[in-house]
N, C-alpha and C positions, 0 to 999 in steps of 0.2 A: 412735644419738641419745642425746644428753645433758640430763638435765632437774637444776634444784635448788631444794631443800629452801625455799620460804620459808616457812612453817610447819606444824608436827608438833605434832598432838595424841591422836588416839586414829586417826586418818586422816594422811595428807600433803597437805599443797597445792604445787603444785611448778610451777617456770617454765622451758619449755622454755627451751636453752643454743642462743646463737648462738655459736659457739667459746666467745670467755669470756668472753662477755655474758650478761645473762637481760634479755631485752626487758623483763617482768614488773617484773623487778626494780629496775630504773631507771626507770622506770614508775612505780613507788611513792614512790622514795628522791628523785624532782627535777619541777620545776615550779615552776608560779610560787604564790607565799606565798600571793595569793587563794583556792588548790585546796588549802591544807596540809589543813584541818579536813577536806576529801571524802575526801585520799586518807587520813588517820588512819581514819576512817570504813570505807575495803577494807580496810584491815588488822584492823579488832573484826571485820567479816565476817568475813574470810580463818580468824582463829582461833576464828571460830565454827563454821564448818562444818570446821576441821579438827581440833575437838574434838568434834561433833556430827552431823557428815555433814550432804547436800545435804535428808535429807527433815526440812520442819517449816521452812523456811527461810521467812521472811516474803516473801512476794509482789514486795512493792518492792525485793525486794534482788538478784532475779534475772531476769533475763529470756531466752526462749531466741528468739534470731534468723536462726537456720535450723535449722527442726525434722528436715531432712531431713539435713543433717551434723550434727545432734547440739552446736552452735555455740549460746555461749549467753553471756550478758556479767553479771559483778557489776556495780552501779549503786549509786552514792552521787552527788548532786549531778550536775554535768555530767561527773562521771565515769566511765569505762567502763574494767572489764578482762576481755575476751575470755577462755573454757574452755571447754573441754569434760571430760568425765566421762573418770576415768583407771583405771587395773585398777591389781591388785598392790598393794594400798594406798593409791595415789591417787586421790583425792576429786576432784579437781579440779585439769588442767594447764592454767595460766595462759600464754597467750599475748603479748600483747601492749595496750598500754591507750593512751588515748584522750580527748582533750577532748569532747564530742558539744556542734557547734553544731547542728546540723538534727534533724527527727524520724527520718528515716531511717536507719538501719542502713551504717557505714562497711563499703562492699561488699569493698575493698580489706584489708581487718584481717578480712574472713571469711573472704575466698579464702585468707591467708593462715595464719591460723586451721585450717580446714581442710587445707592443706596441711602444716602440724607433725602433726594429727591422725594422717593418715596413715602419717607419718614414727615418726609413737610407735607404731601399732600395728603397723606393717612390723615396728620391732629390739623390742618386745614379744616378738610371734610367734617372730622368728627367735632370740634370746635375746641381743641386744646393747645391749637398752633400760642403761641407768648412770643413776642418781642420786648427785648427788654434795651433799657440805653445805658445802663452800666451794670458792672457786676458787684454784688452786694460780697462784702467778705466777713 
């Protein structure tokens, strides 16, 4: 499994790799003009807590949405980007992100969520985890 770098501070924040995508990542950089201020907004996060780590993080700015996989969303506006808590340095592997029209929790971006988790702690463990800082084309 491949994760990359979107921000390094005294922590990493990192977005799991679909080949040579980061969901996360594209996630952040497109949408529509209405959401530009939300998603500027993940990104003061993102560099806050990868200069400062997850504790002391304002309440509103986190939420965990399955306490039993450890699945937990940044929140700005009607924004969501899906993580869970990473080793080795990382603070926080970013999954994938989200318009949120309903109150409930998109079940589909958990399960998926959860299944990267996995996937990170599996090449973790067995030593084939990569971080990479940019994607080679």
């Amino acid at each position: 499994m491949r994760s990359k770098i979107l921000v390094q501070g005294r922590y990493r924040v990192v977005g799991v790799m679909v080949g040579r995508r980061c969901p996360a990542e594209d996630f952040l950089a497109t949408g529509e003009a209405a959401n530009d201020a939300s998603r500027r907004g993940l990104m003061t996060i993102l560099m806050h807590v990868a200069n400062n780590g997850l504790q002391g993080v304002p309440r509103n700015w986190t939420h965990e949405v399955n306490k039993q996989a450890g699945i937990c969303e940044f929140i700005k506006g009607d924004l969501r980007l899906y993580f869970f808590k990473g080793s080795n340095g990382d603070i926080a592997v970013c999954t994938t992100g989200l318009f949120k029209k309903q109150q409930k929790a998109d079940k589909a971006s958990i399960a998926q969520a959860l299944e990267w988790r996995q996937s990170y702690e599996r090449a973790v463990r067995d030593g084939t985890y990569e971080v990479i800082k940019h994607v080679h084309q």
